[in-house]
N, C-alpha and C positions, 0 to 999 in steps of 0.2 A: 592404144586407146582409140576407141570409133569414136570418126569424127562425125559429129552432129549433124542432124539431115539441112539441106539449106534453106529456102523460103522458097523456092520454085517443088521443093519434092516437096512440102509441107502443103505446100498446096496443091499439089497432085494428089496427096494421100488424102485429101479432105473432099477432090473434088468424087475420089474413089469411093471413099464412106457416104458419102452423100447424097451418091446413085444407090447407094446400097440400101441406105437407109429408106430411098421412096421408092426401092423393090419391093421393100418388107412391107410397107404402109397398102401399098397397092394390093400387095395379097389380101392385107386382115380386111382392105376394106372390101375386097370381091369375097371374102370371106362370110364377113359379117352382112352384104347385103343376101347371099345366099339364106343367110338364118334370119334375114327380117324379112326375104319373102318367100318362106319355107320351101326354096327349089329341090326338088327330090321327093319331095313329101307326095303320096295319091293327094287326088283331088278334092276328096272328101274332107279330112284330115286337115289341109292346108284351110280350105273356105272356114273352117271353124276355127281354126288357130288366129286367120284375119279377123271372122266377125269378135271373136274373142277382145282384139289389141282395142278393135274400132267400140267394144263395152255395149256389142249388141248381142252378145250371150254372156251369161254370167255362171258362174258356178265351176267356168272350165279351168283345172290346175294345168293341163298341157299333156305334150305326146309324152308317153316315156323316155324316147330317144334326148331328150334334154330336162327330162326329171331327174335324172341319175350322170353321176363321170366313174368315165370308164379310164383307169390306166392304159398307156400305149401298148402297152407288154399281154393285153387282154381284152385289145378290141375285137380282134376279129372273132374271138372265140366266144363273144359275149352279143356281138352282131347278128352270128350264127344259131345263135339258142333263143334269141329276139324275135330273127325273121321280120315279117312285116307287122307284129304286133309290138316292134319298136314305133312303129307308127299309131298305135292303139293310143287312144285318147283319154284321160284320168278325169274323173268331174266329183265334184263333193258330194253329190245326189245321184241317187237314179232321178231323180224330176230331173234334173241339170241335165243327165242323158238325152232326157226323154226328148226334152225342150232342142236339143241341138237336131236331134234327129228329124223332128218338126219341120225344122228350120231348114235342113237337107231338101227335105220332101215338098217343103211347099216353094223351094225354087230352084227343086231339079240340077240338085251339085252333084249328087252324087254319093255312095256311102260312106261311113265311116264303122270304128270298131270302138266302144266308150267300159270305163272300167271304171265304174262307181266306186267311190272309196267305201260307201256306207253298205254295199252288198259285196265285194268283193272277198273272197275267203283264201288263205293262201295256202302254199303247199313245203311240206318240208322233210327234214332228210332223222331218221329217230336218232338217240344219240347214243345206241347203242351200232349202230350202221355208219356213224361216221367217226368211232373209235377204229371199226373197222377198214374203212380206205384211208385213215389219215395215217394208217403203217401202212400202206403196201407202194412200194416203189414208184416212183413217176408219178404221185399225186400231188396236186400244187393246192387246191383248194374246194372248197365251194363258192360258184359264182357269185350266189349273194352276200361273199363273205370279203369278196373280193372287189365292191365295187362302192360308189359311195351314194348316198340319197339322204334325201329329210324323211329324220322317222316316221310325219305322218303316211310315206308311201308303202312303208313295210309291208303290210299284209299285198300290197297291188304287186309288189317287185316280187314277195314269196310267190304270187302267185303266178307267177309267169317264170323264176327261174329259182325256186328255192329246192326244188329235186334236180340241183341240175350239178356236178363234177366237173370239174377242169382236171387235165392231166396232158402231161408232158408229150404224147402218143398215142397210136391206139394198140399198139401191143398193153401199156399202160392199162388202159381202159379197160379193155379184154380180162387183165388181172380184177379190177378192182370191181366188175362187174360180177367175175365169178364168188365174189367175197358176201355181197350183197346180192346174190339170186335177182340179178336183171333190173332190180325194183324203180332206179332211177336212170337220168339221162345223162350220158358222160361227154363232153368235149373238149376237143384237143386244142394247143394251142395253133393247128394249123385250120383249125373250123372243122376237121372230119368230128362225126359225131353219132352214139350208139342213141338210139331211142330203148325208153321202156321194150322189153321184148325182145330188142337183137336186130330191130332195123339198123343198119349201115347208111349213113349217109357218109361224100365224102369224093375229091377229085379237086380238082385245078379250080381256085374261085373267081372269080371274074376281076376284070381290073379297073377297079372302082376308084377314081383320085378324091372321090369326095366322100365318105364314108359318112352316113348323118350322125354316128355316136362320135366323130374326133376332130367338130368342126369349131364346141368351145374348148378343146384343147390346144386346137391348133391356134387358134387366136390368142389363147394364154400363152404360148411360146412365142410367136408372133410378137407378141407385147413385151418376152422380156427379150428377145435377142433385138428389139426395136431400142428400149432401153442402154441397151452394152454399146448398140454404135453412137448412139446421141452422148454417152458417156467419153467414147475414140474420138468423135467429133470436138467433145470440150476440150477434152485437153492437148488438143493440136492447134486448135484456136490458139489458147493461151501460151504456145509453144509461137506464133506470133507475135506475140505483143512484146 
C-alpha cells in the first residue's frame, strides 16, 4: 500500500502548482493585452479598432481575424487563404466605411481595407463541384465549412474564402483541381496553396509565436488548463487540513 505523501511534499507539490498556475496567468494576461492593443495588426486597422472601443466611430463590427474561430487543426491553412485581409475591417455600412476612412485621412494614420456588410457579395463553390471534391482522396473540406462565425458575416467570410478547399496535400490538391477545371482555390493543411489558374504558392512559413487567428483560442485553453491547476490546488489544500 503507498504511503501517503507527508505535509512537507504536500507543500512542495502546492508550492509547484502554484508557480504553475501564475505561468499560465502571466501568459493569458500578455496575451490578452496583445488583443486589447491589437499588437500585430497594420496601423490602419488598429487606430480604428481603438477609435472604435474609445465610441469615436461607430458602425465598426471588427477585423475578420476575431469575427470568426478557427480550430487549431486549421489555422494555418485558414491564415494562408486570409492573408492580410485577416486584417480587413467589416462595418454595417458603406457610410461606416466611408466615415472611418475620413477619419484615416484627416489625421494621417494611415490605410485600412473595410468590407461593408450592406455591399459585400460573396463567392461560392456550385453544388455540383463540390459533389465532386468531396470523393476525391485527401479532401477534408471547404474552408467556410470548417470554420465558425455569426451568421450576419456569411456573405463577408463567402467572400473572402467561400471558393476556397482544404486538403490533406498538394498531390491532393492536384487531383481535386483536375476534377473541377482549376475553377477554385485549394489549400493545404501545411499553407501550400494552388490559386484559380495553377499558381503555386508554397515553402517553409515563417515562425510566427503569435498568430492573430489563435490568440482567443489560446486564451480559451489558457482558461481551462488555469482551471485543472486551481482544481490540484484545492484538493491538496484539503489534503492539509
Amino acid at each position: 500500500m503507498d504511503k501517503p505523501p507527508s505535509v512537507e511534499e504536500i507543500k512542495a507539490s502546492l508550492l509547484q502548482w502554484g508557480r504553475k498556475k501564475e505561468a499560465l496567468e502571466s501568459r493569458r494576461e500578455a496575451l490578452k493585452e496583445l488583443m486589447e492593443s491589437y499588437e500585430g495588426f497594420a496601423k490602419g486597422a488598429r487606430d480604428i479598432l481603438l477609435a472604435k472601443r474609445r465610441g469615436t466611430l461607430s458602425g465598426i463590427c471588427g477585423v475578420i481575424a476575431e469575427l470568426v474561430t478557427v480550430p487549431e487543426k486549421y489555422e494555418i491553412s485558414i491564415e494562408t487563404i486570409l492573408d492580410s485581409s485577416a486584417q480587413h475591417i467589416v462595418t454595417e455600412t458603406e457610410d461606416s466605411a466611408r466615415a472611418a476612412i475620413s477619419y484615416l485621412k484627416a489625421r494621417q494614420l494611415g490605410r485600412a481595407a473595410f468590407l461593408p456588410l450592406n455591399r459585400i457579395k460573396g463567392k461560392s463553390i456550385s453544388e455540383d463541384d463540390k459533389q465532386k471534391v468531396s470523393n476525391t482522396e485527401g479532401y477534408i473540406g471547404l474552408a467556410i465549412d470548417l470554420i465558425s462565425f455569426d451568421p450576419k458575416y456569411r456573405e463577408v467570410i463567402n467572400h473572402l474564402i467561400g471558393n476556397v478547399i482544404i486538403t490533406d496535400n498538394l498531390s491532393s490538391a492536384d487531383n481535386i483541381l483536375k476534377n473541377v477545371k482549376q475553377q477554385y482555390r485549394v489549400v493545404t493543411l501545411e499553407g501550400d496553396l494552388i490559386n484559380i489558374g495553377g499558381a503555386v504558392i508554397g515553402g517553409s512559413l515563417p515562425l510566427r509565436s503569435m498568430r492573430l487567428l489563435s490568440r482567443q483560442r489560446q486564451i480559451a485553453e489558457l482558461d481551462r488548463q488555469i482551471i485543472e491547476v486551481e482544481r490540484v490546488i484545492s484538493e491538496l489544500k484539503v489534503q492539509l487540513l
